[in-house]
VOTI-757033 format. One record per residue (C-alpha): residue in three letters; x, y, z. Coordinates in steps of 0.02 Angstrom, whole numbers, plus 50000, padded with zeros to 5 digits. Example, Ala and Ser with C-alpha at 12.3 -4.5 7.8 and 13.67 -1.06 7.14 Angstrom:
BEGIN
> ALA / 50615 / 49775 / 50390 .
> SER / 50684 / 49947 / 50357 .
//
This chain:
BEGIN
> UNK / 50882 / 49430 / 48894 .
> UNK / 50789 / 49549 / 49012 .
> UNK / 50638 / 49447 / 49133 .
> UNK / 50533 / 49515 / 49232 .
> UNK / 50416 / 49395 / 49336 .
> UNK / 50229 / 49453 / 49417 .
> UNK / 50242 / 49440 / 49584 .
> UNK / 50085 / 49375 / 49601 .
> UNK / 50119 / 49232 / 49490 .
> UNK / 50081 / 49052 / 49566 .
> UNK / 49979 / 48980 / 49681 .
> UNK / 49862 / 49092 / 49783 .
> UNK / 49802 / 49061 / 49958 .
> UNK / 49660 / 48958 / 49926 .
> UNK / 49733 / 48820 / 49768 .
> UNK / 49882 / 48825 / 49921 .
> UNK / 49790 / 48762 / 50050 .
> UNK / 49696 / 48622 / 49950 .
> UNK / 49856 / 48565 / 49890 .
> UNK / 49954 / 48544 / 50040 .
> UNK / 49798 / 48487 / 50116 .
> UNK / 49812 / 48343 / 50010 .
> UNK / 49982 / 48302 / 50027 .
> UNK / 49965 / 48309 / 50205 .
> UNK / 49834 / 48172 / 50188 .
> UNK / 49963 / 48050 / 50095 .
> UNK / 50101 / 48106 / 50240 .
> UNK / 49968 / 48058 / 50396 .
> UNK / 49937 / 47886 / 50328 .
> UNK / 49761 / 47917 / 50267 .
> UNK / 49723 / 47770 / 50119 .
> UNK / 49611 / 47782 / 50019 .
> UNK / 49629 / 47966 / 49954 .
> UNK / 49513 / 48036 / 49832 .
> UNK / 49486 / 48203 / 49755 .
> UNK / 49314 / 48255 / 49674 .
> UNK / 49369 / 48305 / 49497 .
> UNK / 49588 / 48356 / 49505 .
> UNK / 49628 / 48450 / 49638 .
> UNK / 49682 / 48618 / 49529 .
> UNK / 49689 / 48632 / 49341 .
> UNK / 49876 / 48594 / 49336 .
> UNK / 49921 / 48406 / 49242 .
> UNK / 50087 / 48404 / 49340 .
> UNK / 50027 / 48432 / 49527 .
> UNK / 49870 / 48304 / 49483 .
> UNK / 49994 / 48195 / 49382 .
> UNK / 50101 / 48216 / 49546 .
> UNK / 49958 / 48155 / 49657 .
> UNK / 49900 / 48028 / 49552 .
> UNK / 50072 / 47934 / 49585 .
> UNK / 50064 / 47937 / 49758 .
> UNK / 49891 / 47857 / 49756 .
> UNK / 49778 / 47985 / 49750 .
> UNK / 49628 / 47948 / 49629 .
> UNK / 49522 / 48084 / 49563 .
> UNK / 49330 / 48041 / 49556 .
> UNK / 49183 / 48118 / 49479 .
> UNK / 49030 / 48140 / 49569 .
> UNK / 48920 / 47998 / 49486 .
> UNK / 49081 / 47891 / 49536 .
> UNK / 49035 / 47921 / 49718 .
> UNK / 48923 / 47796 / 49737 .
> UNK / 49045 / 47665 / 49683 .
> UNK / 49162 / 47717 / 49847 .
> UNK / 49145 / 47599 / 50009 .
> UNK / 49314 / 47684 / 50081 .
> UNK / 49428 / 47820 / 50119 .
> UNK / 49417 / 48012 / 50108 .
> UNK / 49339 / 48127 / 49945 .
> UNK / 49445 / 48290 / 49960 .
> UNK / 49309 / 48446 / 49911 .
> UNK / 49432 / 48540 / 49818 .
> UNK / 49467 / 48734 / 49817 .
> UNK / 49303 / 48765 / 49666 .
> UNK / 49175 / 48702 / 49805 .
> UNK / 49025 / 48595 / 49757 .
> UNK / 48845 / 48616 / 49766 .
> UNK / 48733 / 48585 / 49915 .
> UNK / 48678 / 48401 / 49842 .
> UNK / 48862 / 48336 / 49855 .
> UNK / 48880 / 48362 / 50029 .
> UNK / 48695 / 48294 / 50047 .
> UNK / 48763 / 48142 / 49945 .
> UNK / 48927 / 48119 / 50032 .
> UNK / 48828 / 48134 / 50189 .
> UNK / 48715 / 47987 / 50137 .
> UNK / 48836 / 47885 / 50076 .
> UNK / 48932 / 47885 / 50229 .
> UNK / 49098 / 47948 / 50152 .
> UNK / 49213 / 48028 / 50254 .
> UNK / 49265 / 48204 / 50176 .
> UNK / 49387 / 48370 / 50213 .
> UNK / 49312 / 48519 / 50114 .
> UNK / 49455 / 48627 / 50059 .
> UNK / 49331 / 48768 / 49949 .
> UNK / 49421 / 48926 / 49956 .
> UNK / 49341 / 49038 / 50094 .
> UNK / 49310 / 49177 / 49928 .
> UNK / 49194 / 49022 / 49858 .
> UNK / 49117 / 48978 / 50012 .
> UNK / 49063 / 49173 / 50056 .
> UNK / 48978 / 49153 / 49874 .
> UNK / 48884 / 48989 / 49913 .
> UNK / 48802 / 49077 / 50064 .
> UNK / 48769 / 49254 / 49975 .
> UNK / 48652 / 49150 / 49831 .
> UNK / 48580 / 49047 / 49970 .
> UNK / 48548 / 49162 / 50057 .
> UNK / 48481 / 49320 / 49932 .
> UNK / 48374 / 49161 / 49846 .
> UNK / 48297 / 49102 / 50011 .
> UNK / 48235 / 49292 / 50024 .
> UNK / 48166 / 49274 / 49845 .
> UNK / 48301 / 49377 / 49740 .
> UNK / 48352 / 49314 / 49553 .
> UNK / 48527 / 49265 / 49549 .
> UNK / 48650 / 49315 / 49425 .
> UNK / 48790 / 49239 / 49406 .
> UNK / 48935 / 49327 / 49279 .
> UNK / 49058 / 49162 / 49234 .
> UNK / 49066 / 49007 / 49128 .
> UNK / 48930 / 48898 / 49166 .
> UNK / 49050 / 48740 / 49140 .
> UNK / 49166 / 48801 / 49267 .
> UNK / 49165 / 48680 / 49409 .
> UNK / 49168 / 48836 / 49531 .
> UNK / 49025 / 48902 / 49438 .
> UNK / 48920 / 48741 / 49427 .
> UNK / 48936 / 48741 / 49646 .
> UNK / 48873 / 48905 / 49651 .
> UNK / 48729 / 48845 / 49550 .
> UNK / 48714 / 48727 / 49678 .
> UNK / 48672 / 48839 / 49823 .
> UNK / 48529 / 48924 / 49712 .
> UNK / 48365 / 48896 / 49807 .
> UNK / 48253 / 48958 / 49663 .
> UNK / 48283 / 49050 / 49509 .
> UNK / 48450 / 49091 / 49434 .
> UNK / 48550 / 49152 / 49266 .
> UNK / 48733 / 49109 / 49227 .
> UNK / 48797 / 49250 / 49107 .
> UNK / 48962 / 49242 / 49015 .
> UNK / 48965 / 49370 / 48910 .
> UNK / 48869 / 49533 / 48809 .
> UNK / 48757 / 49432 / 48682 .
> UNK / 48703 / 49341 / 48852 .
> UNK / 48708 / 49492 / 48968 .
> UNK / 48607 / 49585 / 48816 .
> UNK / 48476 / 49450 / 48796 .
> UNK / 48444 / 49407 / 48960 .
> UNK / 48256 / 49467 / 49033 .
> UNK / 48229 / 49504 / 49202 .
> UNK / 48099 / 49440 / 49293 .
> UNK / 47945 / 49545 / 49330 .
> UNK / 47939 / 49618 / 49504 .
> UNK / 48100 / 49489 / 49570 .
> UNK / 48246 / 49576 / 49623 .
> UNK / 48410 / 49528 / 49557 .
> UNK / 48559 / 49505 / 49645 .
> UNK / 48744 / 49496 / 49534 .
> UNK / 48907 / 49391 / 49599 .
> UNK / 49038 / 49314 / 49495 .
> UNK / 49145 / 49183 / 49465 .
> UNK / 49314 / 49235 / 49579 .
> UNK / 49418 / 49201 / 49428 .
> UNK / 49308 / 49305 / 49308 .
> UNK / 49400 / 49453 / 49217 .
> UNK / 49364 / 49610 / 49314 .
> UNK / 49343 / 49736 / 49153 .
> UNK / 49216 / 49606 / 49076 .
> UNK / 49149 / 49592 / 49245 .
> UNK / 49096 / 49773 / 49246 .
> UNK / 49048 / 49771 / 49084 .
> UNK / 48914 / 49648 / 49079 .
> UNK / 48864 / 49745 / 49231 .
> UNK / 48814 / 49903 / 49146 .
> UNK / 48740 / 49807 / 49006 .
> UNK / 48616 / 49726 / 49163 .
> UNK / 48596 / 49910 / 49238 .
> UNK / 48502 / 49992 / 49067 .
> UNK / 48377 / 49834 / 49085 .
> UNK / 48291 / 49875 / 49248 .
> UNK / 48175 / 49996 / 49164 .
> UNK / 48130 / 49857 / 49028 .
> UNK / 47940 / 49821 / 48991 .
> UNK / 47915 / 49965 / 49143 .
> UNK / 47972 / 49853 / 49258 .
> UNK / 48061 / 49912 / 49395 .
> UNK / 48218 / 49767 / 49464 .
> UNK / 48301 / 49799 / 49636 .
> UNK / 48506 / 49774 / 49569 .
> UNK / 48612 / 49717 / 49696 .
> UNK / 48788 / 49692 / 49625 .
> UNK / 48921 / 49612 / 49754 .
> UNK / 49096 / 49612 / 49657 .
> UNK / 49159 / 49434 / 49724 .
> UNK / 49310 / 49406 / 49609 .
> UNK / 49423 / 49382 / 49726 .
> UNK / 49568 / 49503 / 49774 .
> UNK / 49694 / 49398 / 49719 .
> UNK / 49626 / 49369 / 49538 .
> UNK / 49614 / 49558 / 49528 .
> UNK / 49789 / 49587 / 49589 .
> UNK / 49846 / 49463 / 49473 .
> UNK / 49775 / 49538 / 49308 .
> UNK / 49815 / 49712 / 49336 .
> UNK / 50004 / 49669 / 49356 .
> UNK / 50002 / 49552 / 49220 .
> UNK / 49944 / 49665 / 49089 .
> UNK / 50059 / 49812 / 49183 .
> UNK / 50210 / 49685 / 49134 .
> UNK / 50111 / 49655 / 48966 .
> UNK / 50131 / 49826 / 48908 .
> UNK / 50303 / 49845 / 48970 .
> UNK / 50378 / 49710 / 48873 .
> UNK / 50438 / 49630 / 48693 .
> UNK / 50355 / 49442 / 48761 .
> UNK / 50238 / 49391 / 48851 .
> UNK / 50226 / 49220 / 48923 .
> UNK / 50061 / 49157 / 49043 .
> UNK / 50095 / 48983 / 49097 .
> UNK / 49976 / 48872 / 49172 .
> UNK / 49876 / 48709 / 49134 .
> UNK / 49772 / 48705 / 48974 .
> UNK / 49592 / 48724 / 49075 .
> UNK / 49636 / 48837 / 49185 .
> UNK / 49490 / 48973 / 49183 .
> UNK / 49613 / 49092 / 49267 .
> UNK / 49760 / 49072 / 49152 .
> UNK / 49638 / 49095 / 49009 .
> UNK / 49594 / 49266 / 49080 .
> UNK / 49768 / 49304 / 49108 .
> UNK / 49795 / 49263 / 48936 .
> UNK / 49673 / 49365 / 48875 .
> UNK / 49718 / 49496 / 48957 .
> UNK / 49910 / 49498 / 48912 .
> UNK / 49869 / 49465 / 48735 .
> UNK / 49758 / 49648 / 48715 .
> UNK / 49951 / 49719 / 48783 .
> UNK / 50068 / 49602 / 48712 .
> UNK / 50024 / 49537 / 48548 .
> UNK / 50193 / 49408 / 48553 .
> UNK / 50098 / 49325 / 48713 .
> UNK / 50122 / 49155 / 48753 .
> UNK / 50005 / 49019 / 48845 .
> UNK / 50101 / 48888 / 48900 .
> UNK / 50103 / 48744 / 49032 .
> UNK / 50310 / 48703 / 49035 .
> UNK / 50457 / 48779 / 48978 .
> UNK / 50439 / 48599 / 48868 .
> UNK / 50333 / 48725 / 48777 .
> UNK / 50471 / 48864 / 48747 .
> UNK / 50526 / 48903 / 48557 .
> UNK / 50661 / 49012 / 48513 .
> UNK / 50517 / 49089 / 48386 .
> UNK / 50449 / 49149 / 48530 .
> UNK / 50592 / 49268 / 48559 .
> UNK / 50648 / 49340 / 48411 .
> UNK / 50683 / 49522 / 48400 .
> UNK / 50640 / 49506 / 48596 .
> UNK / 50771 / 49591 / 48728 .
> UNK / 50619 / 49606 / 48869 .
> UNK / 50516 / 49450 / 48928 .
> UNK / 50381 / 49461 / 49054 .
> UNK / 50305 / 49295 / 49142 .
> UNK / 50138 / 49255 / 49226 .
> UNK / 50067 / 49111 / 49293 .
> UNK / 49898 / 49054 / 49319 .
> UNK / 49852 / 49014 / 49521 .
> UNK / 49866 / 48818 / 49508 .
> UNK / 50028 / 48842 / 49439 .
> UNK / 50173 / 48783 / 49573 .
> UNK / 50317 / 48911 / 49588 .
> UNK / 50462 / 48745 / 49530 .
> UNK / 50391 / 48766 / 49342 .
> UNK / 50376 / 48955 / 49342 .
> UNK / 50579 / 48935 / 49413 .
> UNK / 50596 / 48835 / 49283 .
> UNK / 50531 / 48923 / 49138 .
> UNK / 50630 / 49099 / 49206 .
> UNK / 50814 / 49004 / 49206 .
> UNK / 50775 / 48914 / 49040 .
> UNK / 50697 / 49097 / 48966 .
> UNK / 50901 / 49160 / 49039 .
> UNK / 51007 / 49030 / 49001 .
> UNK / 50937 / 48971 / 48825 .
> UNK / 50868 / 49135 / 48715 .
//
């Protein structure tokens, strides 16, 4: 059997850093450790965690800690956590990927000068909910063209576009254009300003995954089961590769999966650790 692995498949730079941020916590002593929601959308690195002591916590739960150290993970939060943590007197290391954080000040800031925000993502997307979070007045979360085509745009306010850094790039321009037509609605004139922030990696990642896609007989996308990335990746293997696979460990491998198969391409999500994407390769070789 034939496999050909993305290079850019596994962690990128910014679910790195939280995660050995973390472990070096638990190596420096540091007790209690807490993380506010799982570190990364990957059951075996929070399963991992979670049996060296490290407790994940939502933000209601907060209030319940007299002790130890939240971890901000790589999403980022809203401008009330901090405000919280601060009042609470927790003790905290922020690890929100720099990509996030230049978001948080571009909707602070364009909102504080009395723009609209758009955001293009999943509203439910903890990343998503933290940009929210930085919003100073109005904003829109869009997702996709029913909600890009019936959204209205404030009279006179102008409107300025980011996106979720995971957010498909091809959708991402699409819902764009769909916003472009509606500046002339009702006669109304809206300044656009559009600021691409999916970050590089994400874009890297999904234009060499559906490059492999196209080239081979199966596809397989691993990463954990809410894993907005993964999805994307999915997504986008899937329009190339209609024998794609989402899966979270080679647990998940079926010999279905590979029949009539001499090519296999693999993927990963960015919260996926490089041992289970080793793993899946040499069990891909050595068993189909």
């Amino acid at each position: 059997m034939k496999v050909k692995v993305a290079e850019t498949a596994g962690f990128c730079f910014g679910v790195k850093r939280a995660v050995d941020k973390v472990y070096e916590l638990i190596g420096s002593g540091v007790s209690p450790i807490y993380t506010l929601g799982p570190i990364i959308h990957n059951e075996e690195v929070v399963s991992d965690l979670e049996k060296k002591g490290v407790a994940v916590v939502s933000e209601e739960e907060l209030s319940m800690l007299s002790e130890g150290t939240v971890v901000i993970r790589s999403h980022g939060v809203g401008k009330a956590v901090y405000d919280k943590l601060e009042s609470l007197g927790l003790s905290y290391v922020d690890v929100t990927c720099p990509f996030v954080l230049k978001i948080h000040r571009i909707v602070e800031r364009e909102s504080r000068a009395g723009s609209h925000i758009i955001i293009i993502g999943d509203k439910e997307h903890p990343e998503v909910k933290g940009i929210c979070g930085w919003c100073l007045g109005g904003y829109t979360v869009i997702k996709n063209v029913q909600e890009a085509e019936d959204f209205v745009p404030p009279a006179g306010k102008k409107l300025c576009v980011v996106s979720q850094t995971t957010f498909n790039y091809n959708k991402f321009q699409e819902l764009v254009e769909i916003l472009r037509k509606k500046r002339y609605d009702n006669n109304v004139l809206n300044i656009l300003n559009i600021l691409n922030t999916i970050c590089n990696a994400t874009e890297e990642r999904q234009k060499e995954a559906g490059s492999i896609a196209g080239e081979v007989d199966t596809m397989l996308v691993i990463g954990g089961r809410h894993s907005s990335n993964t999805q994307k990746l999915f997504e986008i293997c899937k329009k190339e590769c209609g024998n794609t696979y989402y899966i979270q460990t080679p647990v998940d491998l079926d010999s279905e999966m590979f029949q009539c198969s001499s090519f296999v391409g693999i993927t990963a999500g960015a919260s996926t650790p490089k041992k289970i994407i080793e793993e899946v390769q040499e069990h891909v070789r050595i068993k189909f």
